[in-house]
Structure formats: structure tokens, C-alpha cells
N, C-alpha and C positions, 0 to 999 in steps of 0.2 A: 480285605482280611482273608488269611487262608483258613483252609478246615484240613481234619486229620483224616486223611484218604485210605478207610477203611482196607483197601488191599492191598496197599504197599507202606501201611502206616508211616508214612511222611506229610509234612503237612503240604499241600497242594496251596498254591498261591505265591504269595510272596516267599524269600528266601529265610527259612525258618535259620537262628542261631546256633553255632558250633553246639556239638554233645562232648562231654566230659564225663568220664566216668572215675572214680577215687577209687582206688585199688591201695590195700596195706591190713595189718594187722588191727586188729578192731582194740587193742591198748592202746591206739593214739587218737581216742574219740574226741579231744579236745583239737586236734591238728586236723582232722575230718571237717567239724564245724567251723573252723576259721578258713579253713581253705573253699569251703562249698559256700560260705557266705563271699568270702571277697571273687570267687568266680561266679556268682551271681551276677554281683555289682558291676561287672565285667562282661555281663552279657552271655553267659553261658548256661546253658542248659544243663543241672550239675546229677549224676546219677552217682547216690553210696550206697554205703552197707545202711539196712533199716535196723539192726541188732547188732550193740557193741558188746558182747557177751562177755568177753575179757573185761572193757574198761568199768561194766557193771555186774560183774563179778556174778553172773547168771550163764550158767552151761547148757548150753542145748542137747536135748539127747543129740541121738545117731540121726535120726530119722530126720529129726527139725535140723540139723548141722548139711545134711546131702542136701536136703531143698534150698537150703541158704545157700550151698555152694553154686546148687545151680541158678538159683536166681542171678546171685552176679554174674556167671558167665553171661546169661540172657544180657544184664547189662551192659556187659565187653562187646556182646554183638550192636547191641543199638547205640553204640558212642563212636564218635569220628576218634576220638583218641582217647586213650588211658595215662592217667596223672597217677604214681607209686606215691606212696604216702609212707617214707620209711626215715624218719628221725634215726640223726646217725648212724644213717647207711643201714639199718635194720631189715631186713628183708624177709620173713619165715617160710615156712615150705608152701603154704595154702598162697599164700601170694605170689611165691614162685610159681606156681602152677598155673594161677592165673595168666602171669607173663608169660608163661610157655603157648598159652592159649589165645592172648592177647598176637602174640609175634604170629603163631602158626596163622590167623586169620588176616593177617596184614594190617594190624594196627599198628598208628603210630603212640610210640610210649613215650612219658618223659617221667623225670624222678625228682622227686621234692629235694635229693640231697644225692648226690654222687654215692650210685651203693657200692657198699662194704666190697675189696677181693674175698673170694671164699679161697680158703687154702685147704687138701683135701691132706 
């Protein structure tokens, strides 16, 4: 059995399973929960959002919104890859930003749905 090796927080031992991290607007908390259970079931290590502010209709100040931003980035750092969570092709800015962050660090991305062209 491995342990979680305190200075490289990896698990030391055997080969611990892929990370995933859900990245998308927090309106699609129902596509969050179906997607982090069947990649459970899947074997996956699943990191999302803990507040869906949108889909429960609860607004974070400023303050509580920035630490939420940055927790996920923290997440984008500890996932081998990021999974977009954007029902038809939806994609909003916070998410964008994400994938900007996602891409600048070398992760690999995929997308739950072919996103939207933006036409400017």
C-alpha cells in the first residue's frame, strides 16, 4: 500500500490513479455530479468545484469568489488533465481563464462537447 509522501505529495508506492479535474460554469451542477460519479467508477481521481453558486442560486462576495478562483487553479495544478464541462459548447469567461491556465502549464484538456466558435 502507498502513503502520501509529504514533500512531493504524491502517493509513494504503488502507481496511484489518473487525476481529473472538471472545469465549466458552476449552472451545469447536475453535469458535474454525473460526470465525477461515472469517473469515479472509472477509476479516476475526480477534483471540482465544492460551490455551485449559480446552480444554487447563492453569490459569493469578492473575497469568497477570488479564493474560489484560486482554489481551482490549485486544482488544475494537481490534475494530470482537465475535462471542460460546457453543455452545448458553452464556455464563459472564468472558465476561459481557466484554460488559459490549464494550456500555459501543459495540461492536457479535453471537452465534454465540441466548444462553441466565438465570432468577435
Amino acid at each position: 500500500m502507498g502513503y502520501l509522501n509529504p514533500h512531493t505529495h504524491n502517493l509513494d508506492g504503488p502507481e496511484r490513479p489518473p487525476i481529473v479535474v472538471l472545469c465549466g460554469s458552476t449552472r451545469f451542477r447536475d453535469y458535474f455530479h454525473r460526470l465525477n460519479q461515472q469517473l469515479t467508477l472509472d477509476g479516476w481521481i475526480v477534483l471540482a468545484p465544492g460551490v455551485y453558486g449559480h446552480a444554487d442560486g447563492y453569490t459569493p462576495t469578492e473575497d469568497e469568489k477570488n479564493r474560489l478562483d484560486t482554489l481551482h487553479l490549485r486544482k488544475i495544478d494537481m490534475a494530470d488533465r482537465v475535462l471542460v464541462v460546457n453543455p452545448n459548447g458553452y464556455i464563459g469567461e472564468s472558465t476561459r481563464n481557466e484554460i488559459a491556465y490549464a494550456e500555459r502549464i501543459g495540461k492536457r484538456i479535453g471537452y465534454l462537447e465540441r466548444p462553441a466558435v466565438r465570432t468577435n
